[in-house]
N, C-alpha and C positions, 0 to 999 in steps of 0.2 A: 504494500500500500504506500503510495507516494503523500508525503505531507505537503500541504501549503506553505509549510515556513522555509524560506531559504534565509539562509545568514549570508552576511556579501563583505566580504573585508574592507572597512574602512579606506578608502585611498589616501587620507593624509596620516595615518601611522606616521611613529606614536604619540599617542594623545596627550599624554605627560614625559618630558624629557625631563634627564639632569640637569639643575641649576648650580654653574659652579662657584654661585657665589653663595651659594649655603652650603656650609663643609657637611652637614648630615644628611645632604640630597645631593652631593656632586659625582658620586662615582655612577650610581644607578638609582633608576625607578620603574619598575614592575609591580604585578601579582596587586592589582586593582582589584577593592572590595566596592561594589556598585550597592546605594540606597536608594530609594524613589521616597519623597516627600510632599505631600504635594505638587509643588510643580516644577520639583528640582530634583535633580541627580548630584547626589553625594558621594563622592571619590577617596576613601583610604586608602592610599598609596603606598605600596615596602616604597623606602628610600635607604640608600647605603651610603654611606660616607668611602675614603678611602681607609678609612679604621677596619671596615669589615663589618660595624655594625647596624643592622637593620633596625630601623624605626619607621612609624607611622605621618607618611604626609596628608592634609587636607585638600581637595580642590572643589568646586562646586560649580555644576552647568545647570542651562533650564535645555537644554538637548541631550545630553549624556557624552556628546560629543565637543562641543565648544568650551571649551574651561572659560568660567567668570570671575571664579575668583580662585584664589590658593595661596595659602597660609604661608610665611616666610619663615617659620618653625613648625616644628614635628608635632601630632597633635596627642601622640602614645607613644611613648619610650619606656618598656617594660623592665631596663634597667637599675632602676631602686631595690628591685626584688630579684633579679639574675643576676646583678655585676654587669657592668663593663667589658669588653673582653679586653685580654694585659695584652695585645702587640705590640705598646711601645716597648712594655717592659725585656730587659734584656732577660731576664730570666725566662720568659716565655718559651715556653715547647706546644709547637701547632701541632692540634690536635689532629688525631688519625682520623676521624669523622669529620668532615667537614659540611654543612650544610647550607644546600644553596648556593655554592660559594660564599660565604659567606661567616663572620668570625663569632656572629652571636646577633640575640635583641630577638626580635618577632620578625614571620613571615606569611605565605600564606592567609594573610586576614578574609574572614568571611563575617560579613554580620547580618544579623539580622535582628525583626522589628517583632514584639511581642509585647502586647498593650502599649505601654507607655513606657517601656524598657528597650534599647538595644542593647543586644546581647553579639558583643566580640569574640571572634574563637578564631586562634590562630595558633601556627605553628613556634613555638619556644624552645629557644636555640640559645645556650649560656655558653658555649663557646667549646665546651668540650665532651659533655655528656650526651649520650643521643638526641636527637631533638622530640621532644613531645607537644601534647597538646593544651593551649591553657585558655581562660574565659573569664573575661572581664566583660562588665556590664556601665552604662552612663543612663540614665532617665531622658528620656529623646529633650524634655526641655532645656537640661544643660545640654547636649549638645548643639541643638538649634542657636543657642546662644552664647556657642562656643565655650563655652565654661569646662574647658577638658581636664583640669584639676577635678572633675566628679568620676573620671574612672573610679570604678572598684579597683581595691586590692588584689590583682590576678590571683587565680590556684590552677594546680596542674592538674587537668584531666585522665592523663594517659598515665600509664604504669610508668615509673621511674626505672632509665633503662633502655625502653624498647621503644625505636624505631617508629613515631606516630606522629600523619602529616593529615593533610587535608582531611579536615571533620568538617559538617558542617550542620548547624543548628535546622530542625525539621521550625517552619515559618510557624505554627501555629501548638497549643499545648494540646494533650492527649491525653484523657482522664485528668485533667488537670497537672498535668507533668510535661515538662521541655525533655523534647526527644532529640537525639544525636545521633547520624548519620555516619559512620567511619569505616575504614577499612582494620584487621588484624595485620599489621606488617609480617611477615613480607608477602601475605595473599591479600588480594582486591574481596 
């Protein structure tokens, strides 16, 4: 059975580039977490510095395509609660897992809208432990009003340990419970 939906690749790819005049967005920016809002699309952006580490950028269109605005700081840095990864440090020994390329922070961000709550679930990467999965939450009106000091305090989802990437929050609750959507590494 053939579907009506075709997907058509964007011709001005990509839609958010590094800025190198933000050291925390110059190296990269990928793995876009798309919101619908009313009558805006909200962009969480990985950004990498040339540190290696991953934070969250903001941008925001009323097409999902035209960026109108976007934040000149990281709007999540999971940091406080992983560490920083040490590459200056001369003592540093890079670790044998690498993820993402990358040296540590959050990646893969997926969010989603549940009442009055968004609900963050992304990939957490401290720099040398496998990477798992963790969930932070903001009340949609801080973030409407940018007030991104209202993250929650992350907690880690996934077993300590094992190998755990793209989860992603089921949009609406089930018996009254938030359901999650994941793979068991390393089968799909």
């Amino acid at each position: 059975v053939e579907s009506a939906l075709q997907l058509v690749r964007f011709h001005s790819n990509p839609i958010i580039e590094p800025r190198t005049d933000n050291a925390w967005e110059a190296l990269a920016t990928f793995n876009t977490a798309a919101l619908a809002i009313d009558d805006h699309v909200y962009l969480l952006y990985r950004a990498q510095g040339h540190d290696g580490h991953s934070v969250l950028g903001y941008a925001s269109s009323k097409d999902g395509i035209t960026i109108h605005e976007r934040l000149p700081y990281p709007i999540y840095d999971p940091s406080a609660v992983t560490g920083k990864p040490r590459l200056l440090d001369p003592t540093f020994v890079r670790p044998t897992y690498m993820s993402g390329g990358g040296t540590g922070g959050c990646e893969d961000p997926r969010i989603t809208r549940i009442d009055d709550t968004l609900y963050l679930i992304y990939t957490a990467f401290n720099g040398s432990a496998p990477p798992g999965v963790a969930l932070t939450s903001i009340p949609v009106t801080d973030f409407l009003a940018k007030r991104f000091h209202a993250w929650k305090k992350p907690r880690l989802l996934s077993r300590y340990g094992h190998i755990q990437k793209n989860w992603v929050i089921f949009p609406e609750k089930i018996d009254g419970k938030i359901a999650i959507l994941h793979n068991v590494s390393p089968r799909i």
